[in-house]
RODO-2510 file (C-alpha; in nm, 4 decimals, decimal comma):
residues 293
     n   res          X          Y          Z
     1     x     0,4609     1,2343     0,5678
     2     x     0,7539     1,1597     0,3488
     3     x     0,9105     1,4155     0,1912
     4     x     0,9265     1,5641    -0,1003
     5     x     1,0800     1,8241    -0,3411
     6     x     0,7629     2,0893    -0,2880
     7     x     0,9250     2,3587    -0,5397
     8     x     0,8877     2,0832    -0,8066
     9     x     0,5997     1,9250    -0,7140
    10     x     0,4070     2,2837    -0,7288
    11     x     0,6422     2,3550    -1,0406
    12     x     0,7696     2,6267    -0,9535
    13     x     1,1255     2,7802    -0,8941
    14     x     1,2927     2,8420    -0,5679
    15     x     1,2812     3,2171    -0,6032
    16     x     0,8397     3,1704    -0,6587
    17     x     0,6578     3,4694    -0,5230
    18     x     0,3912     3,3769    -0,2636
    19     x     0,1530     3,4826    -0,5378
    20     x     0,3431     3,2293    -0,8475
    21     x     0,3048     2,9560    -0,5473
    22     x    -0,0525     3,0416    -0,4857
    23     x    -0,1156     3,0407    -0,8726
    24     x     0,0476     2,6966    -0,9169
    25     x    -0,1687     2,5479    -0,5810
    26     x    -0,5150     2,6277    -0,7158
    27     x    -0,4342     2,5072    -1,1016
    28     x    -0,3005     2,1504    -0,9393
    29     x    -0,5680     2,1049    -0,7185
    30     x    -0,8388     2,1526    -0,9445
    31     x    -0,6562     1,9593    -1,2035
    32     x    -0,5957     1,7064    -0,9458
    33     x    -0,8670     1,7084    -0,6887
    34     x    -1,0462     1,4061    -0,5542
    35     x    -1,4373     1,4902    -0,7142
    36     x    -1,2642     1,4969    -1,0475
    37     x    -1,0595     1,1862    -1,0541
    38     x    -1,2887     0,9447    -0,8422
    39     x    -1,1325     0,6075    -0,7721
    40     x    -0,8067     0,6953    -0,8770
    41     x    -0,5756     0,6460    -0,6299
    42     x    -0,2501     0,7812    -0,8146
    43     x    -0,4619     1,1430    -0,8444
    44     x    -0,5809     1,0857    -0,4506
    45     x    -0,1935     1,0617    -0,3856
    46     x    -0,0814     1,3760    -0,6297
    47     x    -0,2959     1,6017    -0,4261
    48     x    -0,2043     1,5129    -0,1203
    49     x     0,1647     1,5961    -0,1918
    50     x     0,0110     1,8959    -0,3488
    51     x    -0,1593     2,0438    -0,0280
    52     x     0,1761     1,9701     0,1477
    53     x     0,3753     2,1402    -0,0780
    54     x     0,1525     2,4580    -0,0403
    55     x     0,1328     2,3964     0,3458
    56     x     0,4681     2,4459     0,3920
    57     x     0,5625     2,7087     0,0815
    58     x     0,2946     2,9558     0,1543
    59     x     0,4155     2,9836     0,5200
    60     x     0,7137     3,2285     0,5051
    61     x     0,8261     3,0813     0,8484
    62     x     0,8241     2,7201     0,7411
    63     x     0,9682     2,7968     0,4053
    64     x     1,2590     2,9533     0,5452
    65     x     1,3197     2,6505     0,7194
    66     x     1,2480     2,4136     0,4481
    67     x     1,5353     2,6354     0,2525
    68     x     1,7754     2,6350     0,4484
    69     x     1,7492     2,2481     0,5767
    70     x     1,6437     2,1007     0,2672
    71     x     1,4481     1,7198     0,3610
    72     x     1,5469     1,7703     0,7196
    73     x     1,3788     2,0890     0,7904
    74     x     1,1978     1,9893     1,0459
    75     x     1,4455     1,8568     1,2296
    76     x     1,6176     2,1106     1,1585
    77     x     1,3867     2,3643     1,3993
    78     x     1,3987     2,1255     1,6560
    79     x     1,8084     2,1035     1,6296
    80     x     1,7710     2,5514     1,6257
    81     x     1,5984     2,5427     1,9463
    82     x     1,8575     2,3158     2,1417
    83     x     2,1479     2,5443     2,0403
    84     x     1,9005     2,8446     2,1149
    85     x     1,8541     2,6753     2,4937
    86     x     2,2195     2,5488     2,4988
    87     x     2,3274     2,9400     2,4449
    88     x     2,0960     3,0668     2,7116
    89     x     2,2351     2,7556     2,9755
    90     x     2,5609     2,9079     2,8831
    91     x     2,4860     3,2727     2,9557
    92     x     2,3377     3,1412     3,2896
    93     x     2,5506     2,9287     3,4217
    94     x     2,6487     3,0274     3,7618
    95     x     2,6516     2,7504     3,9640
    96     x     2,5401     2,5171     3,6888
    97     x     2,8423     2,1845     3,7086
    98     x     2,9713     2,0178     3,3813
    99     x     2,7935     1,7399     3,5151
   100     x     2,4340     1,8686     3,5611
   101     x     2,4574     2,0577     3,2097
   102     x     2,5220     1,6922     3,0524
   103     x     2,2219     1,5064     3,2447
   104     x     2,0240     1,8598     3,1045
   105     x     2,0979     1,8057     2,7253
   106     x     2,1072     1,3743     2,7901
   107     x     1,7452     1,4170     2,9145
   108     x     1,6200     1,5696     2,6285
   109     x     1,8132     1,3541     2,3431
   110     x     1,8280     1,0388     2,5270
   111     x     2,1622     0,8655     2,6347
   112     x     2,4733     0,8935     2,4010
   113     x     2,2175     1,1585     2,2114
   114     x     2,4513     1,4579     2,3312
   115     x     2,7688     1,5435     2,4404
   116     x     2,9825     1,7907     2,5808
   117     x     3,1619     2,0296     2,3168
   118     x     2,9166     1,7991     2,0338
   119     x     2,5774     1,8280     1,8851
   120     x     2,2880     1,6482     1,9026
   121     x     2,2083     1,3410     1,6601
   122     x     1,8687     1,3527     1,4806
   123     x     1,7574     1,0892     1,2887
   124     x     1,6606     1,1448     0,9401
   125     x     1,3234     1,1561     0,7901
   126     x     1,1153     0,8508     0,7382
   127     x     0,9633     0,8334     0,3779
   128     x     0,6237     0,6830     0,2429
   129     x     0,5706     0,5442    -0,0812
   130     x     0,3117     0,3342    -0,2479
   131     x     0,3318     0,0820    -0,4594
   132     x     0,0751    -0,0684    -0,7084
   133     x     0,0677    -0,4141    -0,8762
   134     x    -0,2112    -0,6463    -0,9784
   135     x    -0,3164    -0,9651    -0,8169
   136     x    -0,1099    -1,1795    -1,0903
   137     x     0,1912    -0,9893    -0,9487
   138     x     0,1493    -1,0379    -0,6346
   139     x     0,1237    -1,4043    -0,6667
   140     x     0,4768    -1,4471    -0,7822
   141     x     0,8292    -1,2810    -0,5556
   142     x     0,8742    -0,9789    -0,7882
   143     x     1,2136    -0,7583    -0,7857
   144     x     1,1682    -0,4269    -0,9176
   145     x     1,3798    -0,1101    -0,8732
   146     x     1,2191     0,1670    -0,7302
   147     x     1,2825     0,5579    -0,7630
   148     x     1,2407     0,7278    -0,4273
   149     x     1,2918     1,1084    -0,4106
   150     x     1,5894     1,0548    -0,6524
   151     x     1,7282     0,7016    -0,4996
   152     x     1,7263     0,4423    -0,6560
   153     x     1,6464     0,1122    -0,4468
   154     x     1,6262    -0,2272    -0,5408
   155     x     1,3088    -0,3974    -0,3956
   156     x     1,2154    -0,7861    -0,3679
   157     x     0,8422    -0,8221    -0,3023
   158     x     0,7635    -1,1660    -0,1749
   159     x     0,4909    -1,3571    -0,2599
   160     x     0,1350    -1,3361    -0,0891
   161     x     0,1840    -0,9538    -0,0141
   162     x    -0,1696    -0,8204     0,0485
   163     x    -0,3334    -0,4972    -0,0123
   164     x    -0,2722    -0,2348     0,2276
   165     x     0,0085    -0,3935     0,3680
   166     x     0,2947    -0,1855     0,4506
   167     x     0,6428    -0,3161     0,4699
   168     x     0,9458    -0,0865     0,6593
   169     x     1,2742    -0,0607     0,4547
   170     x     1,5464     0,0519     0,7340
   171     x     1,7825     0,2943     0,6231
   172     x     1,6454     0,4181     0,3130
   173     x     1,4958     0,7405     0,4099
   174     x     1,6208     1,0683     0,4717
   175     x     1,9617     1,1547     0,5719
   176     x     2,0211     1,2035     0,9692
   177     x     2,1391     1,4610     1,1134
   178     x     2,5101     1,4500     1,2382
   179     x     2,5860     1,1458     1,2258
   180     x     2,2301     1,0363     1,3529
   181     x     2,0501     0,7311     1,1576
   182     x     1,8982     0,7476     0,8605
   183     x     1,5065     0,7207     0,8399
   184     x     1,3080     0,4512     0,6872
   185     x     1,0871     0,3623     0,4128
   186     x     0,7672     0,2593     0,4490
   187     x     0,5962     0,1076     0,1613
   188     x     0,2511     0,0308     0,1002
   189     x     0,1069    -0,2043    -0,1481
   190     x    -0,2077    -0,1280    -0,3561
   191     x    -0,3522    -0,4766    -0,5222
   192     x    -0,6044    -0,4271    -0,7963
   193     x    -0,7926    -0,7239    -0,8996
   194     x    -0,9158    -0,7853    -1,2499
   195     x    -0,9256    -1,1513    -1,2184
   196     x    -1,2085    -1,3744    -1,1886
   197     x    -1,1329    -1,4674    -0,8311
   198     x    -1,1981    -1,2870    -0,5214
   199     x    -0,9325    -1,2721    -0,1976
   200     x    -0,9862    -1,3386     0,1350
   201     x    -0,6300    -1,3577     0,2960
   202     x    -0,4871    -1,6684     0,1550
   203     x    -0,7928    -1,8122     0,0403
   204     x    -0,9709    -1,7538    -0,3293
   205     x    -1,2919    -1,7677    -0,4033
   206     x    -1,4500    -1,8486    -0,7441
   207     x    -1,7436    -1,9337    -0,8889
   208     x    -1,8760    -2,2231    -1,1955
   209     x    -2,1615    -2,2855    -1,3864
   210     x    -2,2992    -2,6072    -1,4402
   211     x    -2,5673    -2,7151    -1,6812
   212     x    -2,8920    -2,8898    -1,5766
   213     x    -2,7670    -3,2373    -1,6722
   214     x    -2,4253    -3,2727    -1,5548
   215     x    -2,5813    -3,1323    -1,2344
   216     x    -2,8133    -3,4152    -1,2166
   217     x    -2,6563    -3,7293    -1,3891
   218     x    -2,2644    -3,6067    -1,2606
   219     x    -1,9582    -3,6100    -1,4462
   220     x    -1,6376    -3,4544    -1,5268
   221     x    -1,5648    -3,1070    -1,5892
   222     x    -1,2272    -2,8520    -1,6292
   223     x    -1,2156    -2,5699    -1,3969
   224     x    -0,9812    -2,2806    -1,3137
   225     x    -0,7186    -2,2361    -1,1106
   226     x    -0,4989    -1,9031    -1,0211
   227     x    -0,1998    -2,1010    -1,2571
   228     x    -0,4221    -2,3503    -1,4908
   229     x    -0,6839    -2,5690    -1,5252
   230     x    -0,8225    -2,8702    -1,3360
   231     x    -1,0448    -3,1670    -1,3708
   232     x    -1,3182    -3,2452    -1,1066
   233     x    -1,5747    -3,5429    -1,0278
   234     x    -1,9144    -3,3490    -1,0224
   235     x    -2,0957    -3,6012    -0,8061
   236     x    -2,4847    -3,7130    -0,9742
   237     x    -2,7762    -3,4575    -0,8150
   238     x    -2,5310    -3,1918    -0,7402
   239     x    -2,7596    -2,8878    -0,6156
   240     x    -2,7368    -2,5342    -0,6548
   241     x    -2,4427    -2,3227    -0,4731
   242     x    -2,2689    -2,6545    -0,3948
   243     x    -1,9173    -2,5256    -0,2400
   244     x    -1,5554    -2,7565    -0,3056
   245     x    -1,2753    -2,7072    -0,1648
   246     x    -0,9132    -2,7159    -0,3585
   247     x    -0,6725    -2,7447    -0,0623
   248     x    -0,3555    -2,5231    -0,1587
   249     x    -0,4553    -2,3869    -0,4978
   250     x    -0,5371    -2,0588    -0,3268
   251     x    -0,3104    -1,7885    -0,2991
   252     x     0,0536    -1,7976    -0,1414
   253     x     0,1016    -1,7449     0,2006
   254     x     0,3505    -1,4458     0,2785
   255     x     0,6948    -1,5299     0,3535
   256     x     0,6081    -1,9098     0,4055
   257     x     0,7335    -2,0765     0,0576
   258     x     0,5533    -2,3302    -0,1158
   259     x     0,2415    -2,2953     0,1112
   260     x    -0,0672    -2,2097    -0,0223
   261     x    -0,4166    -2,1148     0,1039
   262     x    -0,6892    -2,2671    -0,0819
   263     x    -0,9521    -2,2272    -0,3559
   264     x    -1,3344    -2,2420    -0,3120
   265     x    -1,5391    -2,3213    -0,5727
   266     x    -1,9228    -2,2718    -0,6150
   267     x    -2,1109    -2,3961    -0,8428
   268     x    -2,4133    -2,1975    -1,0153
   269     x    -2,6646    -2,4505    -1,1870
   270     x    -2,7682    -2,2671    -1,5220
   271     x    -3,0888    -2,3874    -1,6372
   272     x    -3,1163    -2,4492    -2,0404
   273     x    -3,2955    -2,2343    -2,2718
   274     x    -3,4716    -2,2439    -2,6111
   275     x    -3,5761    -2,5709    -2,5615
   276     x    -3,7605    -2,7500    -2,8436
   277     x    -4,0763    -2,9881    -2,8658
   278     x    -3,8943    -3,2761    -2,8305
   279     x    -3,6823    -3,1691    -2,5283
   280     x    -4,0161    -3,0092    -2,3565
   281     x    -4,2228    -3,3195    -2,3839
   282     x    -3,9683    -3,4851    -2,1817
   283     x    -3,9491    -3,2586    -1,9300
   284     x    -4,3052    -3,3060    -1,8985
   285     x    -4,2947    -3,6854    -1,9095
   286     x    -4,0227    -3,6496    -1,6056
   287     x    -4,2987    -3,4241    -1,3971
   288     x    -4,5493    -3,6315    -1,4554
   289     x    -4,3373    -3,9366    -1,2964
   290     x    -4,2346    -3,7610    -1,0625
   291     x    -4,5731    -3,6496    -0,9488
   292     x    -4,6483    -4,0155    -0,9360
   293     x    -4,4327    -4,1465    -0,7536
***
């Protein structure tokens, strides 16, 4: 899990007893907690930070560590016990060769990991983040600048990104340790949809009434698009949940430029209402002829 400043998030000071911390835990996670904020995701994602934060704070052991490492505290424990087994290879090294104390330490870090008189590279810590746009967004490359745990990183967001998707930033993590590589960022897109159309990959799906007559006799009518309107032949007798195809007026495909999925449209036959005398005694004249035919 990415990390994060767990004093502030708690808000509370460095120098917080374990009772202050405690305090602070229970009035975010009520405030916070999933049964009182259903469906929001932004809550779902504050108390999840929140449990961390009181994971690792209320644990004198881990909280030393966290204090005195900072982001990189857990690699930090792991980079403790390799000096802690480096010292003891030392104090027993009768017989032990240069050599064979190198392949030791090279095994365990990996080649070029450790040397001789050096210490071990770690790499830094890999963040998570989530991001949340609307469908409109996503359908247009978007370049925002984003804040991660005080960093401030310019983003472009292609086109066609879909939700859930996660998308690795390399570098832009924590710091590594001694000279080892930074960690990455790993975003991950929420979509919300408050459009008419639904999603399926690249393809959108809509639907369209159409009234009795222009079912039957045909004609033209305007529907919409994801960027405008259109005009289409409705052909004569036209029946219920009739499906067209738009080729390409769906939704962009990611990282492919100027190609499109496409849109489906159904049409919903609404039958009229409040009809009068005149309009009902032709309805009847029509059942009668077509009972006799």
């Amino acid at each position: 899990m990415a990390f994060i400043d767990y004093y502030k998030i708690l808000g509370v000071s460095k120098a917080a007893t374990e009772k202050e911390i405690k305090t602070a835990y229970r009035k975010l996670a009520r405030k916070f907690h999933p049964d009182v904020n259903p469906d929001n995701k932004e809550a779902e994602l504050k108390f999840k930070e929140i449990n961390e934060a009181n994971e690792v704070l209320s644990n004198s052991e881990s909280r030393k560590k966290y204090d005195k490492y900072g982001e990189n505290w857990k690699q930090g424990e792991e980079y403790e016990k390799t000096h802690q087994q480096q010292r003891k290879s030392q104090n027993n090294q009768q017989g032990f060769s240069n050599e064979g104390y190198s392949d030791f330490f090279e095994s365990m870090f990996g080649g070029g990991a450790y040397r001789q008189g050096s210490s071990p590279k770690f790499k830094g810590e890999d963040y998570n983040a989530e991001l949340q746009l609307n469908l409109k967004d996503a359908y247009t490359t978007q370049q925002q600048i984003l804040t991660i745990h005080g960093k401030q990183i310019r983003l472009t967001i292609p086109a066609g990104v879909e939700n859930g998707q996660v998308i690795k930033i390399k570098g832009k993590g924590g710091l590594g340790i001694n000279d080892g590589p930074n960690g990455d960022l790993y975003i991950k897109f929420m979509i919300d949809n408050d459009t008419l159309f639904k999603r399926e990959g690249n393809n959108l799906y809509a639907n369209h009434e159409l009234d009795l007559y222009t079912a039957i006799l045909g004609g033209e009518i305007q529907v919409d698009t994801f960027n405008g309107k259109v005009k289409l032949h409705i052909k004569p007798e036209t029946q219920n949940e009739t499906k067209v195809k738009l080729k390409s007026k769906g939704f962009p495909i990611y990282k492919n430029e100027g190609q499109f999925g496409d849109l489906i449209i159904t049409y919903l036959i609404k039958l009229p209402t409040h009809l009068n005398e005149k309009e009902i005694a032709l309805f009847k004249e029509l059942q009668k002829i077509k009972q006799n035919e």
